[in-house]
C-alpha positions as CSV (number, residue, x, y, z in Angstrom):
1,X,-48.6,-41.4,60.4
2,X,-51.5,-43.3,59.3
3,X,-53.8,-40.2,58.8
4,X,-51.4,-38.6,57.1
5,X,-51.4,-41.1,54.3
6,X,-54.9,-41.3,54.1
7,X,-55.1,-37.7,53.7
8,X,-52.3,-37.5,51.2
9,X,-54.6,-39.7,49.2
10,X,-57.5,-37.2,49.0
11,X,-57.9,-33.7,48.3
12,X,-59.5,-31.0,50.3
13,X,-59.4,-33.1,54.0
14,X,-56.0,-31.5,55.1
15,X,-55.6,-30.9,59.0
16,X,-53.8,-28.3,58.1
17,X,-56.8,-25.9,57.4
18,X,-57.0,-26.1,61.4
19,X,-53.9,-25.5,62.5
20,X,-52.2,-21.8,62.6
21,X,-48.9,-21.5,61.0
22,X,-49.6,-23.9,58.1
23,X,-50.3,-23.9,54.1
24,X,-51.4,-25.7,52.2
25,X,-55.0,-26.7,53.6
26,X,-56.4,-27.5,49.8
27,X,-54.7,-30.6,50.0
28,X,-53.6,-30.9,46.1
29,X,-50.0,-29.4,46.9
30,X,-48.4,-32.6,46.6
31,X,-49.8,-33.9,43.6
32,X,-48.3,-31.1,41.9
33,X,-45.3,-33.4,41.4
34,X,-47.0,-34.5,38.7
35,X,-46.4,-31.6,36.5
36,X,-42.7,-33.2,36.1
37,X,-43.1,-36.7,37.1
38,X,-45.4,-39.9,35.8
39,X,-44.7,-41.8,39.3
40,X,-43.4,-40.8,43.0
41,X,-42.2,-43.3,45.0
42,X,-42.5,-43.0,49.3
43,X,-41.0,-44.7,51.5
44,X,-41.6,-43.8,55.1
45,X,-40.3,-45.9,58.0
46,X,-43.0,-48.9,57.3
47,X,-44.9,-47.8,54.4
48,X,-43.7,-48.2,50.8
49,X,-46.5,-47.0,47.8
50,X,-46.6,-44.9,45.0
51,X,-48.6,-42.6,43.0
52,X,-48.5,-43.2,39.2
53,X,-50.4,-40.9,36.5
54,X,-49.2,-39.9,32.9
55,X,-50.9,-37.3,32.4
56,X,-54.1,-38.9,31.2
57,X,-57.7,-36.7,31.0
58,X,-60.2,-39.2,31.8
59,X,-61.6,-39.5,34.8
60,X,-59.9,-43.0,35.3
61,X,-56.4,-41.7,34.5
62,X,-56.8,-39.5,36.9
63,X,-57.2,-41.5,39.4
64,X,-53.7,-42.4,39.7
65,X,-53.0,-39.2,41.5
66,X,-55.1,-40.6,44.4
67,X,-55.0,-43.8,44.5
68,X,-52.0,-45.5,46.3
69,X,-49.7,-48.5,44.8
70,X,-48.2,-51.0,47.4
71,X,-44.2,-51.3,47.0
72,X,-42.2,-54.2,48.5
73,X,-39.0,-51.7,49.3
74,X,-39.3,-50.1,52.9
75,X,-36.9,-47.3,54.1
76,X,-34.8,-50.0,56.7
77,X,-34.8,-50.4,60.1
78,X,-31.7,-48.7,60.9
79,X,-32.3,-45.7,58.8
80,X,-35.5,-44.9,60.7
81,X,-37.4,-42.3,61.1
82,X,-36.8,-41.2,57.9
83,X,-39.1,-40.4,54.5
84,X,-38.1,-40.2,50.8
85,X,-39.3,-39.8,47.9
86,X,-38.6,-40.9,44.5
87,X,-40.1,-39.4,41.1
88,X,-39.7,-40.8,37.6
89,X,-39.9,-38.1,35.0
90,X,-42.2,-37.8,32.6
91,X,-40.3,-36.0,30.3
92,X,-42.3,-33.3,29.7
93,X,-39.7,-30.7,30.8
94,X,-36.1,-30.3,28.9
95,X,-33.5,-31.9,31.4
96,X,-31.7,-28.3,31.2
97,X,-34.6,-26.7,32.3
98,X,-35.6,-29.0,35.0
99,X,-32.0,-28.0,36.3
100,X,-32.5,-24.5,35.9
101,X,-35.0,-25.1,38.5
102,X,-32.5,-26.0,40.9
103,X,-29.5,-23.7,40.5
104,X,-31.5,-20.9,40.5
105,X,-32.8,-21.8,44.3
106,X,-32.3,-18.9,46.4
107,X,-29.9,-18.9,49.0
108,X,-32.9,-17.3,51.5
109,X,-35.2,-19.8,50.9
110,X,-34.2,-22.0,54.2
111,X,-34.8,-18.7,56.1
112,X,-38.7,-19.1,56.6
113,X,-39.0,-23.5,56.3
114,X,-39.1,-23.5,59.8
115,X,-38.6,-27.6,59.6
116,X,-35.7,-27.4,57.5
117,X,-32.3,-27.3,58.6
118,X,-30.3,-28.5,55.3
119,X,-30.9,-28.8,51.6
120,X,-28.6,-31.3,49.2
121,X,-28.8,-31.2,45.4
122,X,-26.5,-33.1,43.5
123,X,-27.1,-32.7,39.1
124,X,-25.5,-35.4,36.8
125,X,-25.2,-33.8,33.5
126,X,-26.4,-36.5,30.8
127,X,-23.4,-37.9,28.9
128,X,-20.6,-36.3,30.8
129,X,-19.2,-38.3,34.3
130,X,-19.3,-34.6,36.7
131,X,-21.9,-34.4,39.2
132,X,-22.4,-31.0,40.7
133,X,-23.2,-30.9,44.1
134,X,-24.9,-27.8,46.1
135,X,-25.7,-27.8,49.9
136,X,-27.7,-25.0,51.5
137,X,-27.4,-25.1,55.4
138,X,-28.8,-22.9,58.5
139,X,-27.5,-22.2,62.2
140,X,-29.6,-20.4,64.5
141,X,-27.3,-17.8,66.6
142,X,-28.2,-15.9,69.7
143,X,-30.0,-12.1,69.6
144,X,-32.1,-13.7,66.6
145,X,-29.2,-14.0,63.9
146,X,-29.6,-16.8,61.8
147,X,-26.7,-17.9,59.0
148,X,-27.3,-19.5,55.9
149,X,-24.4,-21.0,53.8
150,X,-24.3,-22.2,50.5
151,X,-21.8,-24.7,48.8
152,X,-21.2,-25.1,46.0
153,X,-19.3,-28.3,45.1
154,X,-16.8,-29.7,48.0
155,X,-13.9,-28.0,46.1
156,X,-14.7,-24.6,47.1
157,X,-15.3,-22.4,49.7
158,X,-19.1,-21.9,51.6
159,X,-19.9,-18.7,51.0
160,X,-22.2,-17.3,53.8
161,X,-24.9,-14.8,54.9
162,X,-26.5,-13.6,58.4
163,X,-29.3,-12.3,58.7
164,X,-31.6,-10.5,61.9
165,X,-34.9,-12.0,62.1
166,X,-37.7,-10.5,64.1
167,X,-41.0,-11.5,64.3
168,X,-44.6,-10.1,65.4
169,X,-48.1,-11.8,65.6
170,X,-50.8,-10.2,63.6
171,X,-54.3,-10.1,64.9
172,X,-57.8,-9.7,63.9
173,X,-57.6,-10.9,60.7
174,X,-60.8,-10.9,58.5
175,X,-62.6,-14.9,58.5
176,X,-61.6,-16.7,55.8
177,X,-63.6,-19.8,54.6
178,X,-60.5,-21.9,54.1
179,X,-59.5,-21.1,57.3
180,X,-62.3,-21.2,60.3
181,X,-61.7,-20.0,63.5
182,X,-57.9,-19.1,62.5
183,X,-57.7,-14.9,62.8
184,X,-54.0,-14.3,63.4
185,X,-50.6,-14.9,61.8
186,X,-47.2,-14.3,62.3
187,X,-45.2,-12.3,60.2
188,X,-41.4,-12.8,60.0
189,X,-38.7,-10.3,58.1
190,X,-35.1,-11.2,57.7
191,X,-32.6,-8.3,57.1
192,X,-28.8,-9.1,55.8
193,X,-26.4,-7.4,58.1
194,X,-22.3,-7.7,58.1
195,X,-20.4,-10.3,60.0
196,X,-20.1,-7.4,62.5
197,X,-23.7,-6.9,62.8
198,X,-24.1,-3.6,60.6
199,X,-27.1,-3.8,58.0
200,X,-26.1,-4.4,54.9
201,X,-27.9,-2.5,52.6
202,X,-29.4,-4.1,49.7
203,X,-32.4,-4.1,48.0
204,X,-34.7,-6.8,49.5
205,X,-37.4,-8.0,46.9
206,X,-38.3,-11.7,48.1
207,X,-42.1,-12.4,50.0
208,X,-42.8,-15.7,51.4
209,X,-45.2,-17.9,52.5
210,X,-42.9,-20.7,53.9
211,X,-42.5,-20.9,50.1
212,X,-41.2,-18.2,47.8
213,X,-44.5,-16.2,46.7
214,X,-43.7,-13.4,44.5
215,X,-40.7,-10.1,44.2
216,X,-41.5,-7.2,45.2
217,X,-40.0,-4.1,46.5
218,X,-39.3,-2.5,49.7
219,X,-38.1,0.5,51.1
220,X,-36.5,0.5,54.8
221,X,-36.1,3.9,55.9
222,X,-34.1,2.9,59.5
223,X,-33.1,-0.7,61.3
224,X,-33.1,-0.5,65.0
225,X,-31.3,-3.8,66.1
């Protein structure tokens, strides 16, 4: 826990540029927060600190991305293990666009977080009292299903989607500085099929990385289950 604090405080030291079956080894992935916020608050079990920058250009303003500020409130010891964090807008970004971000979150996007079992988003509109709510969940099912549902506010119905997910490990790989030693990856595909395990066919345009990359197209010319 320690060394991952001191590396979320530097760029370019991740351990994840080591380790197969990560992202992210450029270390500045985090501070991309700061493209929306001017402060991000985490708490984790014991530690409590923040990261404050405004979006300054000198040298010296930027070192607020970097350089940690002790805070008093710790996550308590009954809730533990558990990690948070808070941002403060900056204000940058049109409140109905910062939503926009969230409600258009794709339903597949819990399909290849391998860490991540359940998303809850919950927007408060300014000057009205509604909060909407939205919870994403997966369940892993035998023969490789997995199900995602998606609700959207507790007064109606999940609405819900399986998929077949087979993977393969790719070998051979070209080196890549950014990541020494590391020649193989795994590649995952998820296909929708029916609640009675028939495909469903549909066009299937999403590429990942863990995270959404880019769309795309792809042709499937036969499924073998």
């Amino acid at each position: 826990m320690e060394n991952d604090v001191r590396q979320i405080c530097h760029t370019g030291k991740s351990w994840k540029r080591l380790r197969p079956g990560y992202v992210g080894e450029k270390g500045i992935g985090f501070k991309s927060v700061f493209q929306i916020a001017s402060k991000v608050h985490i708490q984790s079990n014991a530690f409590s600190f923040s990261f404050e920058y405004k979006g300054g250009i000198t040298s010296e303003d930027k070192l607020g991305i970097v350089t940690p500020i002790p805070e008093n409130e710790v996550i308590p010891s009954n809730q533990r293990p558990l990690t948070r964090m808070t941002l403060t807008l900056n204000n940058s970004i049109p409140y109905t666009e910062l939503v926009s971000h969230f409600t258009d979150i794709p339903e597949s996007l819990l399909l290849f977080l391998s860490k991540l079992e359940e998303i809850r988003i919950a927007i408060q509109f300014p000057g009205q009292d509604r909060i909407v709510s939205t919870t994403f969940r997966k369940s892993h099912e035998a023969d490789g299903i997995t199900r995602l549902s998606k609700l959207a506010d507790t007064r109606n119905s999940p609405t819900e989607r399986r998929y077949h997910i087979t993977k393969t490990l790719v070998s051979g790989l070209p080196n890549d500085d950014a990541r020494l030693d590391i020649n193989e990856c795994e590649v995952v595909l998820a296909f929708p099929i029916e609640g009675d395990g028939r495909p469903r066919i549909s066009t299937q345009i999403d590429v990942f990385a863990f995270l959404p990359v880019c769309t795309v197209g792809f042709n499937v010319s036969a499924l073998k289950f």
